[in-house]
C-alpha positions in Angstrom: 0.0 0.0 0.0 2.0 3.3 -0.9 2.0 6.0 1.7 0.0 8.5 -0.6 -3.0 6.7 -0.5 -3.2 6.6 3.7 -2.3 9.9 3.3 -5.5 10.7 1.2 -7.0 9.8 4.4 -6.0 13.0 5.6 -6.1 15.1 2.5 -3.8 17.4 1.0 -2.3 19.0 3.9 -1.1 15.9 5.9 -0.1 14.8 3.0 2.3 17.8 2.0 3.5 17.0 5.6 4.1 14.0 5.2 6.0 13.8 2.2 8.3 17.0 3.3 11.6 17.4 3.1 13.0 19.9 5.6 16.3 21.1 5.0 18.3 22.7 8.1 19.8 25.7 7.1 17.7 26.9 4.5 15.0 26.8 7.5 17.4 28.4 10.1 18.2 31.0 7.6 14.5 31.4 6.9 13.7 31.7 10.5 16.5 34.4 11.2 14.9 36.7 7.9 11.2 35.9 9.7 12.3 37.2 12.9 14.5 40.3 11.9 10.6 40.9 9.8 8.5 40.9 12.9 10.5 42.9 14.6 10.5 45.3 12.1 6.7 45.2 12.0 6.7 45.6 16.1 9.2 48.6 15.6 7.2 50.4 12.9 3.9 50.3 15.2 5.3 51.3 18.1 7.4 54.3 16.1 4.4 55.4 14.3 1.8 55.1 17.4 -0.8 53.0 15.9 -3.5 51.5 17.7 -5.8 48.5 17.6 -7.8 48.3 13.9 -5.4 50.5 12.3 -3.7 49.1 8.7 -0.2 48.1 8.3 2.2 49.0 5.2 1.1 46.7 2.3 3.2 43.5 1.6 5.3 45.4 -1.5 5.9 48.3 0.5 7.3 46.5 3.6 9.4 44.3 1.2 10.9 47.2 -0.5 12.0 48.7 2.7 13.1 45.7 4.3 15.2 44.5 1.7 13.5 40.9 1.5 10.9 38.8 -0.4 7.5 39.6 -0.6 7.1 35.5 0.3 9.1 36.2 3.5 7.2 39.5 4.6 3.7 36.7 3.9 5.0 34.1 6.5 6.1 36.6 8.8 2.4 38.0 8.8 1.3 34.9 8.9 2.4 33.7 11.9 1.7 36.8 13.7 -1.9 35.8 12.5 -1.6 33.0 14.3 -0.9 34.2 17.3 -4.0 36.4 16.7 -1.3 39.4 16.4 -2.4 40.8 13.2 -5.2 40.3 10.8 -5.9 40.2 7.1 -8.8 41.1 5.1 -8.4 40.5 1.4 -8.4 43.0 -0.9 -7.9 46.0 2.1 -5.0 44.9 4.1 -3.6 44.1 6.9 -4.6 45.2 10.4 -2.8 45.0 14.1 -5.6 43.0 16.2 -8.0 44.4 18.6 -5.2 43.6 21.7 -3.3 46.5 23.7 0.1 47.6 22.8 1.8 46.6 25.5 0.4 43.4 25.3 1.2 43.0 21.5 4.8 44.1 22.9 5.3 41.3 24.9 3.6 38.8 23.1 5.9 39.3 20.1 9.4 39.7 22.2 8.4 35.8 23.4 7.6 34.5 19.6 11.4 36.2 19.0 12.6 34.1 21.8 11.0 31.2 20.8 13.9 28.4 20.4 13.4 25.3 17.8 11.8 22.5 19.6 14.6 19.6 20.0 13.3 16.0 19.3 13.2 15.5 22.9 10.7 17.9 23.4 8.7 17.4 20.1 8.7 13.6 21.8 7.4 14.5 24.9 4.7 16.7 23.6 3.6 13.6 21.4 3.2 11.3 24.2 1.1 14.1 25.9 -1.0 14.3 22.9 -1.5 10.5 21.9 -2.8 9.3 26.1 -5.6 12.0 25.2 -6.1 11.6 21.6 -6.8 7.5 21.9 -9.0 7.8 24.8 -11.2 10.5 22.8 -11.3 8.3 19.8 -11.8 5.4 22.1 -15.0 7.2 23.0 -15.7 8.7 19.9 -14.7 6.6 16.6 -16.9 5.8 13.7 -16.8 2.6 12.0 -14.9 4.6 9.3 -12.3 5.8 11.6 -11.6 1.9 12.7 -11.6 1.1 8.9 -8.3 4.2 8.7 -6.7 3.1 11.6 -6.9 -0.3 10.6 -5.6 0.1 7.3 -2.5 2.5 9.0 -1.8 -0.9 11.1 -1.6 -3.0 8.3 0.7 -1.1 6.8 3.0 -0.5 9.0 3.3 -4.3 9.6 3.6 -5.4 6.0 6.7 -2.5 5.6 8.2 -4.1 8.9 7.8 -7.6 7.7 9.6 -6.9 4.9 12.0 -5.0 6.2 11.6 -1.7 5.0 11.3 1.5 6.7 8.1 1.9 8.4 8.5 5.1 10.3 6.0 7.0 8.5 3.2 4.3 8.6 4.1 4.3 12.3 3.0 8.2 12.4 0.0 7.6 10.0 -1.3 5.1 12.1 -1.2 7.9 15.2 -2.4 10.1 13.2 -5.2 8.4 12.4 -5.8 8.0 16.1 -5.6 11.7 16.7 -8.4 12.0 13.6 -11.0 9.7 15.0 -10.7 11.7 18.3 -12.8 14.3 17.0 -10.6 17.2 18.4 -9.5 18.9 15.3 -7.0 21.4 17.4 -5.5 17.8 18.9 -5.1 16.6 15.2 -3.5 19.9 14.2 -0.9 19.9 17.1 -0.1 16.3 16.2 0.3 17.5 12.1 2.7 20.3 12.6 4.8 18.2 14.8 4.8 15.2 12.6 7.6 16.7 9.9 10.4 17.0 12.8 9.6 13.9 14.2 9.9 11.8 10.8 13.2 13.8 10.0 14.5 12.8 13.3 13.5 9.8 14.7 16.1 7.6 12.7 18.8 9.6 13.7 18.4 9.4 17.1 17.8 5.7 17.0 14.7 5.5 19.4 13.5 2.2 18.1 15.7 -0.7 17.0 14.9 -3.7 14.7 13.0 -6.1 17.6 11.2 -2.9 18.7 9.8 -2.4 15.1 8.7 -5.9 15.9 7.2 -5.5 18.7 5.3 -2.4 17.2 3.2 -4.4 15.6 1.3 -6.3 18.8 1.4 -2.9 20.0 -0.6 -1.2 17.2 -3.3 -4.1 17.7 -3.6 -4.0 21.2 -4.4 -0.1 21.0 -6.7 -0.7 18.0 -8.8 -3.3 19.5 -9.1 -1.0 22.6 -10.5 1.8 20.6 -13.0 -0.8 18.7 -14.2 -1.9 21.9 -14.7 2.0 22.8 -12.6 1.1 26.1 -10.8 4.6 27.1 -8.8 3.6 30.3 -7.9 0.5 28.5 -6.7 2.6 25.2 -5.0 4.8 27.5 -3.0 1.8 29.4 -2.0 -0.1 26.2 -0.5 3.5 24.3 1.6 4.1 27.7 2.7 0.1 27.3 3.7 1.2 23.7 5.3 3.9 24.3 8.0 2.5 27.1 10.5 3.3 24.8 9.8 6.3 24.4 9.4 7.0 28.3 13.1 5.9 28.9 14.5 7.8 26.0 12.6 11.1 28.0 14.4 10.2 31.2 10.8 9.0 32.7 8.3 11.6 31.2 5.5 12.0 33.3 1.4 11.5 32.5 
């Protein structure tokens, strides 16, 4: 079964995640030109004394100024729109939100101290994620969801059984979880992790060749769980699967 169709499953957006490649620099470089943008933007509101509702230089104009890509001066916005920051309204602009100076101050001095998760922590986070996630979809799965997570399962197994590298049916399958949970800011969380996590979990050899293995009665213990709609269960049988994961995270905590 190729990856592309699971990843239908999820349509276009997991699977442009999916599929990714990330490479290190160009995103570290891209990160350093994102930052030196928003402060920029946070410098130019606070120099010209603009309040709450009030419009923003247009994407051309900032990008002239600032010496960078109109592309660059988009993401920068953009994730300033997703800290509720700033807002756009097609075909008039772009507006600071209806949040106090000060508070826009602060907010954007910690998203310019924000460090790049390590795996460690992208780790941890997922095993936060997954003991909620698969006791909501315990509760809450359709018969369609079982038929996804199922199909994840299988294959997963049929890549380990033949040796191949089965890392990204291993996410797919959890991912599939986090679907039939029904909390679509759960499932998000879990998608924009997803990229580091495939990029890295090889290299930091979390899982060896009898763990891949043992994956497999894993996956079906936590899948018959959910079909029997048993949430404590679910819950127990994820924390048996990830054990592995708990020693690599010096003994994570629920």
């Amino acid at each position: 079964m190729r990856i592309v169709s699971l990843a239908n499953q999820f349509g276009k957006p997991i699977l442009k995640l999916i599929l990714m490649k990330l490479e290190v620099f160009t995103k570290n470089d891209n990160q350093k030109i994102q930052n030196y943008i928003i402060a920029e933007i946070r410098d130019h509101i606070n120099n010209k004394n603009l309040e709450p509702g009030e419009k923003l230089p247009s994407e051309r104009v900032l990008s002239e100024k600032l010496e960078v890509s109109r592309n660059n001066v988009r993401e920068a916005i953009q994730k300033l729109e997703f800290y509720g920051l700033l807002k756009s309204i097609p075909q008039s602009g772009t507006f600071i939100a209806k949040i106090g100076i000060v508070a826009l101050n602060g907010m954007i001095d910690d998203i310019l101290g924000l460090k790049e998760p390590d795996f460690k922590s992208l780790v941890e986070t997922r095993i936060l994620l997954e003991l909620k996630t698969v006791k909501l979809a315990s509760l809450r799965r359709t018969e369609e969801d079982l038929e996804h997570i199922k199909e994840a399962m299988d294959a997963y197994e049929a890549k380990v059984v033949d040796g191949e590298d089965a890392v990204q049916e291993d996410l797919l399958f959890h991912l599939a979880i986090a679907k039939a949970s029904g909390n679509s800011s759960m499932e998000t969380f879990m998608l924009i992790i997803t990229p580091e996590i495939i990029t890295n979990f090889e290299k930091h050899h979390v899982c060896d060749e009898n763990q891949k293995f043992t994956s497999i009665s894993d996956h079906k213990a936590i899948y018959e769980s959910i079909e029997k709609k048993d949430p404590q269960l679910a819950k127990q049988k994820m924390k048996d699967h990830f054990e592995v994961l708990y020693q690599y995270c010096n003994g994570t905590e629920e």
